[in-house]
Backbone bond lengths (Angstrom), bond angles and torsions (degrees), N, CA, C in turn:
res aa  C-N    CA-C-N  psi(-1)  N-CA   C-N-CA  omega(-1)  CA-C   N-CA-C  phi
1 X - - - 1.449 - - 1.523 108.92 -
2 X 1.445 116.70 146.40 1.757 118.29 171.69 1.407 91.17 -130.44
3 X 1.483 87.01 129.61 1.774 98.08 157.74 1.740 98.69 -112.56
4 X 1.390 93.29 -172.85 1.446 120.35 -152.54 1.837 90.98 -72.87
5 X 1.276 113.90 171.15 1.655 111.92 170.47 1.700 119.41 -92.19
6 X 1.165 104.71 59.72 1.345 106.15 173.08 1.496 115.40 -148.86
7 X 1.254 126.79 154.52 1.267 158.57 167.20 1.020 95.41 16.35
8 X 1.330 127.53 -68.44 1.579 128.68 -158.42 1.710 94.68 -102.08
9 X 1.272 134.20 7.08 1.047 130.63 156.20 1.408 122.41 -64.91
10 X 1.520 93.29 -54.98 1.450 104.14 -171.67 1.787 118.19 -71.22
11 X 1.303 90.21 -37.38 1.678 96.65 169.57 1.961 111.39 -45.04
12 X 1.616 86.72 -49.96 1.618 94.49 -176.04 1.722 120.11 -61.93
13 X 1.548 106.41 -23.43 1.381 108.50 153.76 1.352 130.66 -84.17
14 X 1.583 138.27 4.92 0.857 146.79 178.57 1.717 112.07 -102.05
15 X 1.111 101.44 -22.12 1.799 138.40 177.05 2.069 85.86 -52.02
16 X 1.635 67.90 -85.38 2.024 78.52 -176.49 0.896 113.07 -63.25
17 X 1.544 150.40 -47.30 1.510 119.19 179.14 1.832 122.95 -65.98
18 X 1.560 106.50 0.73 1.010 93.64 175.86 1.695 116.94 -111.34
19 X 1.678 103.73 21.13 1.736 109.66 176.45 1.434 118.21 104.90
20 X 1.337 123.02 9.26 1.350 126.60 -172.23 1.688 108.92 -79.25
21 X 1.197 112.05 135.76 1.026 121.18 -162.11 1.995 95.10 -98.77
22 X 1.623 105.70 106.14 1.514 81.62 -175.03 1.523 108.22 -104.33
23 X 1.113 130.16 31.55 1.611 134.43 159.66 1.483 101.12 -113.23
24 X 1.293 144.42 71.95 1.130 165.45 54.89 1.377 156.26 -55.04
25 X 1.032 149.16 173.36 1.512 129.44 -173.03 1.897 104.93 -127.06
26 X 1.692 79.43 141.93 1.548 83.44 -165.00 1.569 110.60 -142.35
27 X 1.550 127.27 152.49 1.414 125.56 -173.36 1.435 95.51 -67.71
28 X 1.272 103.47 132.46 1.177 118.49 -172.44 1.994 103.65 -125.24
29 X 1.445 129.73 134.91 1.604 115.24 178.82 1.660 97.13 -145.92
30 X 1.765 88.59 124.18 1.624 101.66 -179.68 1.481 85.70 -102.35
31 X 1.725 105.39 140.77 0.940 117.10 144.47 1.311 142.54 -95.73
32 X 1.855 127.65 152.70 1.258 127.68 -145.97 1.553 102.38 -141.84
33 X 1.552 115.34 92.22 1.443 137.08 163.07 1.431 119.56 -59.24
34 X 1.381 108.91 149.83 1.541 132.51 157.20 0.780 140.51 -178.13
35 X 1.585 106.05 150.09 1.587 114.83 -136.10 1.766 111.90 -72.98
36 X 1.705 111.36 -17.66 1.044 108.08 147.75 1.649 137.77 -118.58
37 X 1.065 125.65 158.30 1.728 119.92 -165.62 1.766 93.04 -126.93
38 X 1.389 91.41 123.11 1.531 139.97 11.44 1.102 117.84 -108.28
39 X 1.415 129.46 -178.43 1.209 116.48 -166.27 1.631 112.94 -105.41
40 X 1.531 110.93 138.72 1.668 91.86 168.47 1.404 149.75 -8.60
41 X 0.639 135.24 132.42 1.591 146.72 -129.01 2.085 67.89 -107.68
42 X 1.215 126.37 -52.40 1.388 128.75 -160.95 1.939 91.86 -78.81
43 X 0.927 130.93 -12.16 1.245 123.30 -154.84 1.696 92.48 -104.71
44 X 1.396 119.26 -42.22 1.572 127.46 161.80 1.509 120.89 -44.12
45 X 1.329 104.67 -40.89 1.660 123.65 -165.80 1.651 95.44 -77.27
46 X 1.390 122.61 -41.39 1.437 106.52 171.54 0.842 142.09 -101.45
47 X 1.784 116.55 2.50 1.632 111.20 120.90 1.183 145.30 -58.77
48 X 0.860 112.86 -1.27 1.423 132.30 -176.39 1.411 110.05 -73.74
49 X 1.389 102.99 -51.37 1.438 128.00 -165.03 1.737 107.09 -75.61
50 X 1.365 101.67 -38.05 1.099 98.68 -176.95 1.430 129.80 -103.90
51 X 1.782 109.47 -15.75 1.506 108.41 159.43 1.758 109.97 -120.97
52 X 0.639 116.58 -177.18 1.530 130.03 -133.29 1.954 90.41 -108.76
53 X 1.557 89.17 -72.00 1.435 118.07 -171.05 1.853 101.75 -96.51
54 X 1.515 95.29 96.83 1.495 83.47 171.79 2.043 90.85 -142.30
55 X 1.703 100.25 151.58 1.157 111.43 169.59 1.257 124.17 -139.73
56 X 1.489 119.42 143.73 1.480 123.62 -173.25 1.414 121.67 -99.72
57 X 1.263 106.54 116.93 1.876 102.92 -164.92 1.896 103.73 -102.93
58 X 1.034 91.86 101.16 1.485 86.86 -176.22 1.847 123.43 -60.76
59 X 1.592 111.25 164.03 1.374 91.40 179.68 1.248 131.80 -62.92
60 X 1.356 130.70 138.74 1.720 136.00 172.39 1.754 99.67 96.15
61 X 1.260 115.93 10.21 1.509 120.08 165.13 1.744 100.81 -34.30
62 X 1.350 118.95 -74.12 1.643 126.02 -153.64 1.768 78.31 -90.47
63 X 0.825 123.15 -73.24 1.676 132.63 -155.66 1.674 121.39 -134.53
64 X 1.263 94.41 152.33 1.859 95.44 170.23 1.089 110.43 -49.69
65 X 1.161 151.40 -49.01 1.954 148.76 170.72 1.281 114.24 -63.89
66 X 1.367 127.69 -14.37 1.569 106.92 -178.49 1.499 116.30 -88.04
67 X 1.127 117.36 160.74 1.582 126.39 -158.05 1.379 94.89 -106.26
68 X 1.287 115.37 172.52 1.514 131.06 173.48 1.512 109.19 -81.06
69 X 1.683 90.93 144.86 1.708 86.72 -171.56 1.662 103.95 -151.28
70 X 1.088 138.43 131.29 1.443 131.77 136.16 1.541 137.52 -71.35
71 X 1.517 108.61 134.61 0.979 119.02 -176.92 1.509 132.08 -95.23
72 X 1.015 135.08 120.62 1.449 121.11 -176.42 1.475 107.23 -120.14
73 X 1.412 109.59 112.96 1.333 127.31 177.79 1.697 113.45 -92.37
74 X 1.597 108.75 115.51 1.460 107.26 166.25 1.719 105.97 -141.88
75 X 1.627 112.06 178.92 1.031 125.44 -140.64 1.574 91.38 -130.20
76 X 1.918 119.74 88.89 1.332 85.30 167.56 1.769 84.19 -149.80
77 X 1.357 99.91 -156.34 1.591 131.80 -177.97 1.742 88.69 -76.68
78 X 1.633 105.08 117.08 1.572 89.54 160.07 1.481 125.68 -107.41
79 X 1.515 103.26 147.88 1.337 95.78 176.61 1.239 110.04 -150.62
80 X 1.821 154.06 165.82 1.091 154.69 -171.39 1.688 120.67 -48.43
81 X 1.510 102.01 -48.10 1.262 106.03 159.83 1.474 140.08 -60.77
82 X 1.814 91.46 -41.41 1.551 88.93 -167.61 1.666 110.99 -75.88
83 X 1.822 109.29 -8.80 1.266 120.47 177.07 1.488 104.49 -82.95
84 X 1.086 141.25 -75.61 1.436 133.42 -177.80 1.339 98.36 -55.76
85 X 1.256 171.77 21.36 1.245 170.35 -166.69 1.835 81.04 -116.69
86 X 1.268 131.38 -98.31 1.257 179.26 -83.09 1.608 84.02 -120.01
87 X 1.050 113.50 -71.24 2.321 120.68 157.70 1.347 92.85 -16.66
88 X 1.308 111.05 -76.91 1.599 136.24 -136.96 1.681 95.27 -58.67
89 X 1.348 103.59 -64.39 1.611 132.96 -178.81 2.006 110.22 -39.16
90 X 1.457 90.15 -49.55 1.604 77.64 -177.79 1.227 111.93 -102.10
91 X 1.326 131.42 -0.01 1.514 125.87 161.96 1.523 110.11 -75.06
92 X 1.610 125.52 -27.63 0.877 95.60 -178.74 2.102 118.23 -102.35
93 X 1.296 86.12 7.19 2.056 103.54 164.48 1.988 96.39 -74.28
94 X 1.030 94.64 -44.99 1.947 99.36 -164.90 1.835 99.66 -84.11
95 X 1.108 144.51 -15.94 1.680 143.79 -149.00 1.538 91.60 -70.93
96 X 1.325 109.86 -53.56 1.712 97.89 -158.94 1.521 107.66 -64.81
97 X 1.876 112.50 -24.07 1.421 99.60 -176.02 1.699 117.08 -84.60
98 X 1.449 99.68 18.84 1.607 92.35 -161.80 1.449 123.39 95.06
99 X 1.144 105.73 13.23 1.701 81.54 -177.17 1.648 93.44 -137.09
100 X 1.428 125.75 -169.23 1.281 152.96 -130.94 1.213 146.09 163.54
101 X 1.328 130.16 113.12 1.365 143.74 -168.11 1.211 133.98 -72.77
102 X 1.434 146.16 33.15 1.556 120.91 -167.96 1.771 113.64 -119.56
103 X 1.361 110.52 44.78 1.467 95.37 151.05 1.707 98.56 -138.26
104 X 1.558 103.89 -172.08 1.432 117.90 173.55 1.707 102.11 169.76
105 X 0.941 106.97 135.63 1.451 142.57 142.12 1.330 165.54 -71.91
106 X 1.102 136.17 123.82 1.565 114.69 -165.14 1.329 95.06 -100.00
107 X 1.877 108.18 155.19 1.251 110.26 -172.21 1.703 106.60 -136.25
């Protein structure tokens, strides 16, 4: 498989050389920034609504430098699209409150 040359491309090649099976389904967690903390009380409510599994890591969770972040944990088939799709989707549910989507992880 080739994905595109970017960020979540390259991850997706690092995916496969390291054994990921991508015709299966797997915990998958995008994370969801903003530029201010904390985040709307209205900006929570529509994640809420729309994922299932979501968690709020407040700042200095891991360390004194890390920022506040939400997590949205789901369960699917990954693939290039359905990940930048899924980016795309909650930055633009979260934009007016400030916040923004571009990483994720499998867990």
């Amino acid at each position: 498989m080739d994905w595109p040359n970017t960020k979540d491309g390259k991850l997706f090649d690092r995916l496969k050389r390291s054994g990921v099976d991508f015709n299966k389904p797997h915990s998958i967690v995008f994370n969801v920034d903003f530029y201010q903390w904390p985040p709307p009380a209205d900006a929570i409510n529509e994640l809420q609504q729309r994922y299932e599994q979501l968690k709020i890591y407040e700042p200095g969770k891991f360390d004194d430098q890390q920022e506040g972040f939400v997590a949205l944990k789901t369960n699917a088939k990954i693939s290039y699209e359905f990940v930048t799709d899924t980016q795309r989707e909650v930055t633009e549910l979260v934009n007016e409150y400030g916040g923004y989507c571009n990483s994720w992880a499998l867990c």
